[in-house]
C-alpha positions in Angstrom: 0.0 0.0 0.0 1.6 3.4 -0.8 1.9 6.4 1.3 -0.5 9.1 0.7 1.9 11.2 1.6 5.2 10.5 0.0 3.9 7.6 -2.4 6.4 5.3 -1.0 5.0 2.0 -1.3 4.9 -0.4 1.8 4.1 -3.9 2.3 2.8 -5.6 5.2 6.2 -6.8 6.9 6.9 -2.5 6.4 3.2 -1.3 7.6 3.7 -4.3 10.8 7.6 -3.3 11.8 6.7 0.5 12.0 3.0 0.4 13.6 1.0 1.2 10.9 3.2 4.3 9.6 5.6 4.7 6.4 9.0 3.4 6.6 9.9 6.5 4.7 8.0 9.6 6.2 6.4 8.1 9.3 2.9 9.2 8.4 0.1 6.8 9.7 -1.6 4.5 7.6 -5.8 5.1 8.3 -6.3 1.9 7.0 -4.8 -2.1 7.1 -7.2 -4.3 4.5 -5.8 -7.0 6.2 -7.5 -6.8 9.2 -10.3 -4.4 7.9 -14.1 -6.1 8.0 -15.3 -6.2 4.7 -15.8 -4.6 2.5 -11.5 -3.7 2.5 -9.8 -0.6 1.2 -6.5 1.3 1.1 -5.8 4.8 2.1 -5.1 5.9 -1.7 -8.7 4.6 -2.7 -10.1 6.5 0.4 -8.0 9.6 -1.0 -9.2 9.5 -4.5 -12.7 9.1 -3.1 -12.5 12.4 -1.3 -10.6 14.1 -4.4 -13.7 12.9 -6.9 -16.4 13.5 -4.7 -14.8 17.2 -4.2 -14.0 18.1 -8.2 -9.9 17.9 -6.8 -10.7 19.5 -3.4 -12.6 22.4 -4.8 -16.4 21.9 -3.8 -17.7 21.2 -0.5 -19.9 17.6 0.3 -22.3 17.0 2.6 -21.9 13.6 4.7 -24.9 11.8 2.9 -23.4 12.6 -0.8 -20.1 11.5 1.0 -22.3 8.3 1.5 -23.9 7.6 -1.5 -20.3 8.2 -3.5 -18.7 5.9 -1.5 -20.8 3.0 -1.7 -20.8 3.2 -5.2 -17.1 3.3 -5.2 -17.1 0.3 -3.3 -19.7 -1.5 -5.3 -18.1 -0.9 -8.2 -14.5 -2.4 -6.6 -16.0 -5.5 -4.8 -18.3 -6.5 -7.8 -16.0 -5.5 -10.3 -16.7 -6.3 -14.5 -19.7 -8.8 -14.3 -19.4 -9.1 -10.7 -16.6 -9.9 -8.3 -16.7 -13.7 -8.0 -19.3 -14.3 -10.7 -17.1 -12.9 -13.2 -14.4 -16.3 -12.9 -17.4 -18.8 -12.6 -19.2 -17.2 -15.7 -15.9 -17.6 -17.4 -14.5 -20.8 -16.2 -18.2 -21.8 -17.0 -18.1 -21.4 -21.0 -15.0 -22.0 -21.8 -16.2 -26.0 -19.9 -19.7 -25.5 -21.4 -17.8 -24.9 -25.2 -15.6 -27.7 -24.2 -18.5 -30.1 -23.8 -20.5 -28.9 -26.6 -17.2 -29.3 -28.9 -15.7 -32.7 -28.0 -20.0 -34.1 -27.9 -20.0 -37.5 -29.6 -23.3 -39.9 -29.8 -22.3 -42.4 -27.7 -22.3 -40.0 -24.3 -24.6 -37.7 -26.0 -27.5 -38.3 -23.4 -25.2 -37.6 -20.0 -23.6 -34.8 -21.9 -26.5 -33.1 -22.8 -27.6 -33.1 -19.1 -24.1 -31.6 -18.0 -24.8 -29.2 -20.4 -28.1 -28.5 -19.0 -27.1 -28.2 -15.6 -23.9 -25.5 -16.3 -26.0 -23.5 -18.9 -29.1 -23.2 -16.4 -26.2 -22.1 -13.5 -24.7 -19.4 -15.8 -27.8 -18.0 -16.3 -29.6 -18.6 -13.3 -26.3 -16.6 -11.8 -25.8 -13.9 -14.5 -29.7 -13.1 -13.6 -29.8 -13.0 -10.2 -26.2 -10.5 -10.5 -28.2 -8.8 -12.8 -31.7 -8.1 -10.8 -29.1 -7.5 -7.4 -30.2 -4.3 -5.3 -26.9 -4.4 -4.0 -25.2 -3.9 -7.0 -25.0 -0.9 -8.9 -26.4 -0.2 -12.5 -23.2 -0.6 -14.2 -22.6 -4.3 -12.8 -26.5 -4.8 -13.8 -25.7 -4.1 -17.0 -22.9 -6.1 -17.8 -25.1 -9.0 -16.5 -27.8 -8.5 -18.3 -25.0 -8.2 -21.6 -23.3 -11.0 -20.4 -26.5 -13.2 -20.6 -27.3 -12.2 -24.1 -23.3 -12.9 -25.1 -23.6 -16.3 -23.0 -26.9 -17.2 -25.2 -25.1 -16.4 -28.6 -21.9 -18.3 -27.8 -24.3 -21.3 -27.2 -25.9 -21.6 -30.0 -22.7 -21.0 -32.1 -20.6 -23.7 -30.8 -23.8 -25.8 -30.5 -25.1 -26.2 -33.7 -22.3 -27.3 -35.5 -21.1 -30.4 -33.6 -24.8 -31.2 -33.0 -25.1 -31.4 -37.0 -22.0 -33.0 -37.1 -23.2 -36.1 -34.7 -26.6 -35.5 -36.2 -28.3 -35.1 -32.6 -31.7 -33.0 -32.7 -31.4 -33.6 -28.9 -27.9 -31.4 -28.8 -29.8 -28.7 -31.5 -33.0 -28.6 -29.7 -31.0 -28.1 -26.6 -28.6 -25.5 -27.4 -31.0 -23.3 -29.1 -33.9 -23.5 -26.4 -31.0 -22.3 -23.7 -30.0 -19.3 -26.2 -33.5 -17.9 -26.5 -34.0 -18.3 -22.9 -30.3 -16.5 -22.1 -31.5 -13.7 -24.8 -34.3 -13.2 -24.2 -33.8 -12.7 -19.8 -31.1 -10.7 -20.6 -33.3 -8.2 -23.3 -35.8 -7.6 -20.6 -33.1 -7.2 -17.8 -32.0 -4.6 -19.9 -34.8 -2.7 -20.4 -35.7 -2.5 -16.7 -32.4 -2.6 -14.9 -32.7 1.5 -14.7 -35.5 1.5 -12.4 -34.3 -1.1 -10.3 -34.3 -0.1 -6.4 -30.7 -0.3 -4.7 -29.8 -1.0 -1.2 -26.8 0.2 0.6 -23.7 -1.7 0.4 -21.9 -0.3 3.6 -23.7 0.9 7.0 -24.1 4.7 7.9 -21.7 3.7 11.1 -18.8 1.5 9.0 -18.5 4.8 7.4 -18.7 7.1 10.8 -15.9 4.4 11.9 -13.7 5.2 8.3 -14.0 8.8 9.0 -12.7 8.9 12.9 -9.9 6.4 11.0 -9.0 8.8 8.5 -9.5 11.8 10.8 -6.9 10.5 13.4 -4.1 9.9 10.9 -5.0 13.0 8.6 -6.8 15.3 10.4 -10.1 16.4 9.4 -12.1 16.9 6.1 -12.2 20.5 5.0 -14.7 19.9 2.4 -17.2 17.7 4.6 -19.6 19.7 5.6 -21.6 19.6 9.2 -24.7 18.7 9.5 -27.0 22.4 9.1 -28.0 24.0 12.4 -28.4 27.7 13.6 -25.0 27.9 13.9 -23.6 27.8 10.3 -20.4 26.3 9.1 -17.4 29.0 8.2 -17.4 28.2 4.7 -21.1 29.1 4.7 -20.9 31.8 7.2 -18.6 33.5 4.7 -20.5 33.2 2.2 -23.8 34.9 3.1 -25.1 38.4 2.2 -24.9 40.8 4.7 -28.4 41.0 6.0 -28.3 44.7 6.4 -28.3 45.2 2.9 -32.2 45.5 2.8 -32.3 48.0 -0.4 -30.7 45.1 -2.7 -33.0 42.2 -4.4 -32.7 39.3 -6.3 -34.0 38.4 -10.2 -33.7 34.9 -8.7 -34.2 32.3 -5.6 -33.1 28.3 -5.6 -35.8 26.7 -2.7 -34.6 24.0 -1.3 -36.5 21.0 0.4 -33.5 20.4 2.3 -30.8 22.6 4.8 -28.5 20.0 3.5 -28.9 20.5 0.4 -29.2 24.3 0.9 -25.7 24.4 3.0 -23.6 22.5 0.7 -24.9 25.0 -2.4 -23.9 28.2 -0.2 -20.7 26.6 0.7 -19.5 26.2 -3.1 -20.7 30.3 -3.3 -23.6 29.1 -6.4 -25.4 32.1 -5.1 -22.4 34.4 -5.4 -21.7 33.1 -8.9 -24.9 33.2 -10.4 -26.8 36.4 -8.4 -29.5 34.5 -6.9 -30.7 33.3 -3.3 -30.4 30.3 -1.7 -33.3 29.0 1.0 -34.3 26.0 2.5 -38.2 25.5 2.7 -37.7 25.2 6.6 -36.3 28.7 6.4 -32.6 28.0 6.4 -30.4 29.7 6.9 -32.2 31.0 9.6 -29.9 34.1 10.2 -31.0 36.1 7.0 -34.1 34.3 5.9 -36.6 37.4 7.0 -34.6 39.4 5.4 -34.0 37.4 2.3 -37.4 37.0 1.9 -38.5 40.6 2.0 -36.0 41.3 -0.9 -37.2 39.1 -3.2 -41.0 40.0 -2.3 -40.3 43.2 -3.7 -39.3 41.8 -7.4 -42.2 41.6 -9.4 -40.1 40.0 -12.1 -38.9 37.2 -9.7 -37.9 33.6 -10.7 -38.4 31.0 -8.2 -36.6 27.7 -8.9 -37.9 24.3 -6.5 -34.7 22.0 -5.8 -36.1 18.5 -4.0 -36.1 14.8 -3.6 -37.8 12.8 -6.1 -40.3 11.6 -3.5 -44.1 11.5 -2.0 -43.3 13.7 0.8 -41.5 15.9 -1.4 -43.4 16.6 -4.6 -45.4 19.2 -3.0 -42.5 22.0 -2.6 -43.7 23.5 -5.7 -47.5 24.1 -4.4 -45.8 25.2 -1.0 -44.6 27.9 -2.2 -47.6 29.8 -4.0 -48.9 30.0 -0.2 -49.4 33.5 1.7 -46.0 32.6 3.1 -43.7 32.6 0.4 -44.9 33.8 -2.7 -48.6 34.0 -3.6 -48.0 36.9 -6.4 -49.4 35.1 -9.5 -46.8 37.2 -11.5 -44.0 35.3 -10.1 -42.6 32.7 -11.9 -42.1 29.0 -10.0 -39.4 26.6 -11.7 -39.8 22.7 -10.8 -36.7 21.5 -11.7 -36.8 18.6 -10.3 -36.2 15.7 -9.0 -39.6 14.2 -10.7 -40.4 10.7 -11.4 -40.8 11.8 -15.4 -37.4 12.9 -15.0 -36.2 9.6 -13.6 -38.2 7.6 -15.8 -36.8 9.1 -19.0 -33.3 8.7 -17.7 -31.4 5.7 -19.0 -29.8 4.6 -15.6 -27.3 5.6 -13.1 -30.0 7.2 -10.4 -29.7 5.6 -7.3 -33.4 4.3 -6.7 -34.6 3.7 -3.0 -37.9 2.5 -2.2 -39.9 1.4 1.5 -43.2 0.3 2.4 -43.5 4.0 4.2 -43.2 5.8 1.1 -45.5 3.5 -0.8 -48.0 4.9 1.3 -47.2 8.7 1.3 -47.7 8.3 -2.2 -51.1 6.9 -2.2 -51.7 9.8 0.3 -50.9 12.6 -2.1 -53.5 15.4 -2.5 -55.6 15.2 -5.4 -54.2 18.6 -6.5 -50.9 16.9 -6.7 -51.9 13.0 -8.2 -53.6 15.2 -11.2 -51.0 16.5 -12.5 -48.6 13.2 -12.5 -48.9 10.8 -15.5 -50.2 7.4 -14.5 -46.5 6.2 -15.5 -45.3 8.9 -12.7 -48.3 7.2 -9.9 -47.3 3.7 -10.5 -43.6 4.8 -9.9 -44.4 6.8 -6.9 -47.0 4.0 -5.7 -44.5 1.4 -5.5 -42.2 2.9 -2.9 -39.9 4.3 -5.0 -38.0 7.4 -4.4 -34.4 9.2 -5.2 -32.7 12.0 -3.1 -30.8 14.8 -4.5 -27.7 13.8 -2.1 -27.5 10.5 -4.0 -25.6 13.2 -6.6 -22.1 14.5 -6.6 -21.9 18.2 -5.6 -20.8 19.0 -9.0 -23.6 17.2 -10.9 -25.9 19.2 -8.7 -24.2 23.0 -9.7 -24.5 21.7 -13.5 -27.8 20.7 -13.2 -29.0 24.2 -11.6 -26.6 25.9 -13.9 -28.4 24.7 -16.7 -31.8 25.3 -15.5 -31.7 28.9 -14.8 -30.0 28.9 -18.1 -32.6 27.4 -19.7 -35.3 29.3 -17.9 -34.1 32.6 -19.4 -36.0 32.1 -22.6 -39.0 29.3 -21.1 -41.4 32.6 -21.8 -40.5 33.4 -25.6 -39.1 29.6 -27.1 -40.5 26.4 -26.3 -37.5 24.2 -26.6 -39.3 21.3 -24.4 -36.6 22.3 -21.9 -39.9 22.6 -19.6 -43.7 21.6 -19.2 -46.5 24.1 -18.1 -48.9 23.0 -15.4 -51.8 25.1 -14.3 -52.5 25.6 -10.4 -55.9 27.1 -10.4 -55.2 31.1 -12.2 -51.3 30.5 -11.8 -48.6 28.4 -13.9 -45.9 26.7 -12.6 -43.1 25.8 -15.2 -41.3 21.8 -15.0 -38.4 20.8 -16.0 -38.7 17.9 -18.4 -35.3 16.3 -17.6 -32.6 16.4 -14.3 -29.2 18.1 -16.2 
């Protein structure tokens, strides 16, 4: 394992004879795979973790996204191409399977053609259940859902011509039943791996235990950011307006459903860079939120832009604010920019889908105000239990995604580029974005 330090690279005999530190610069090692529970790491993979997740140390995180990257990280390590120890038995698997098929004669045709059975019904049977995993992410889904079609094809190419050879409708039959059935799982495995829920991989307090490990021997994470209270973090208490300039307004305001959410976009200065305000519904940050809010109720030309999870309890931000409390004027302008379920439904994977009996039956709870004007695509998403949080995206994926939104939303009023959707809310409009970024 190298040094994060000085990249000097030591092995266990050098990690065990100076107590965890470098034989070269002494600096502690935050991690040893060898006694590590799984899943196992190194302190250069925990590095370049922190340096992705951060855009190279340049945008603050907030402990959930810190979360979400990680175990994706560490999906995509354990499972590896088709999946981590699948990946030798699908291989070691053909090349016996071809092996078989090739060196078939009549005389064993009848055991052979059940050994056949038996391996080709594994591979699939294992390629499939890889492929529908929750733990696994969409990329490893994917390549099992490939790797079934590939596995079909090779069958019936190395099949059919030693079972014409020997003659054997038996071996023909055979081999081509087991490459529609490989096929045709791993079609519709494609087509549906996208909105298959995921389950966590790793335990909020394995990574509460990584970050006191890394902490100790590197002190701590300038980036991470605290969870949001009263008391703001200094990156974000630097970054705030000063609340005594009451004669300034905004053209623009980014809502957020969540102080996380709201933190971590004040932190990376999105509001200094692109003139606008940043809230939370819950009035974060709490400081300068009367104030905020009495400088953008002055703009009659204001653009309000609603940043939330894709998710039951969530999908009424938008409605929220047209109340007497935020901003009831019907000349202001309300942006939905997501997350939606026809956002995530027109996506072709990578979205982190959650789902729990709990928001199966928020959904069904939805006012009626908000059910009729979802698709019936949208309700049966929603209905199942399925949701998606904005953490479950990089900080950077986040900026681009409201960058190009209030981009966008400059000319919603004069072209209709199908960037968004109108929806009427009694005498008002609010404007959705038809996809996330």
């Amino acid at each position: 394992m190298k040094c994060i330090r000085c990249d000097t690279d030591n092995n266990l005999e050098d990690r065990t004879s100076n107590e965890g530190r470098c034989k070269n610069c002494n600096h502690p090692f935050a991690f040893e795979p060898t006694t590590m529970d799984y899943p196992k790491f190194t302190d250069p993979f925990f590095a370049k973790v922190l340096q992705d997740i951060s855009a190279q140390n340049t945008l603050c995180f907030t402990p959930k996204q810190l979360f979400y990257f990680l175990d994706q990280r560490l999906k995509q390590k354990t499972f590896g191409g088709i999946g981590g120890a699948y990946s030798f038995v699908y291989r070691f698997g053909v090349v016996v399977l071809i092996i078989m098929i090739i060196f078939a004669t009549s005389d064993e045709i009848y055991g052979l053609l059940l050994g056949i059975t038996i391996l080709s019904l594994f591979l699939i049977f294992s390629l499939f259940k890889l492929s529908n995993d929750s733990e696994s992410n969409y990329r490893v889904r994917r390549s099992s859902a490939t790797s079934l079609k590939v596995l079909g094809i090779f069958i019936v190419i190395v099949g059919i011509g030693p079972s014409l050879y020997i003659n054997s409708i038996l071996l023909y039959s055979l081999t081509t039943i087991i490459f529609l059935v490989a096929f045709w799982l791993g079609f519709i495995q494609q087509r549906r791996i996208a909105q298959i829920p995921q389950t966590f991989f790793i335990s909020a307090a394995q990574m509460q235990g990584w970050l006191y490990s890394w902490a100790r021997a590197n002190g701590s994470i300038s980036q991470l950011l605290p969870p949001p209270s009263n008391a703001l973090s200094p990156a974000a208490q630097s970054n705030l307006p000063d609340p005594n300039v009451t004669a300034y307004s905004f053209d623009r305001v980014v809502v957020c459903q969540s102080d996380a959410i709201a933190q971590m976009l004040i932190a990376n200065n999105f509001h200094f860079e692109n003139g606008c305000a940043i809230l939370s519904i819950s009035g974060y940050p709490q400081r300068i939120f009367e104030t905020t809010m009495q400088m953008l109720r002055r703009n009659r030309s204001l653009k309000v832009f609603a940043f939330h999870d894709c998710s039951p309890q969530d999908m009424g931000l938008v409605y929220q604010l047209r109340t007497a409390n935020w901003f009831p004027d019907s000349n202001v302008a309300i942006v939905d920019i997501g997350l939606s379920p026809r956002q995530i439904l027109a996506t072709k994977g990578g979205m982190f889908i959650q789902n729990s009996k709990a928001s199966a039956q928020a959904a069904k709870n939805l006012p009626p105000q908000i059910r009729e004007n979802l698709s019936n695509q949208e309700l049966q998403w929603l209905d199942k239990g399925n949701f998606v949080e904005l953490e479950s995206f990089t900080p950077q994926r986040l900026i681009q995604v409201l960058n190009r939104s209030i981009t966008n939303s400059q000319q919603m009023d004069t072209v209709d580029d199908g960037s968004f959707i109108l929806i009427e809310d009694s005498d008002r409009y609010i404007y959705v974005s038809d996809s996330f970024g």
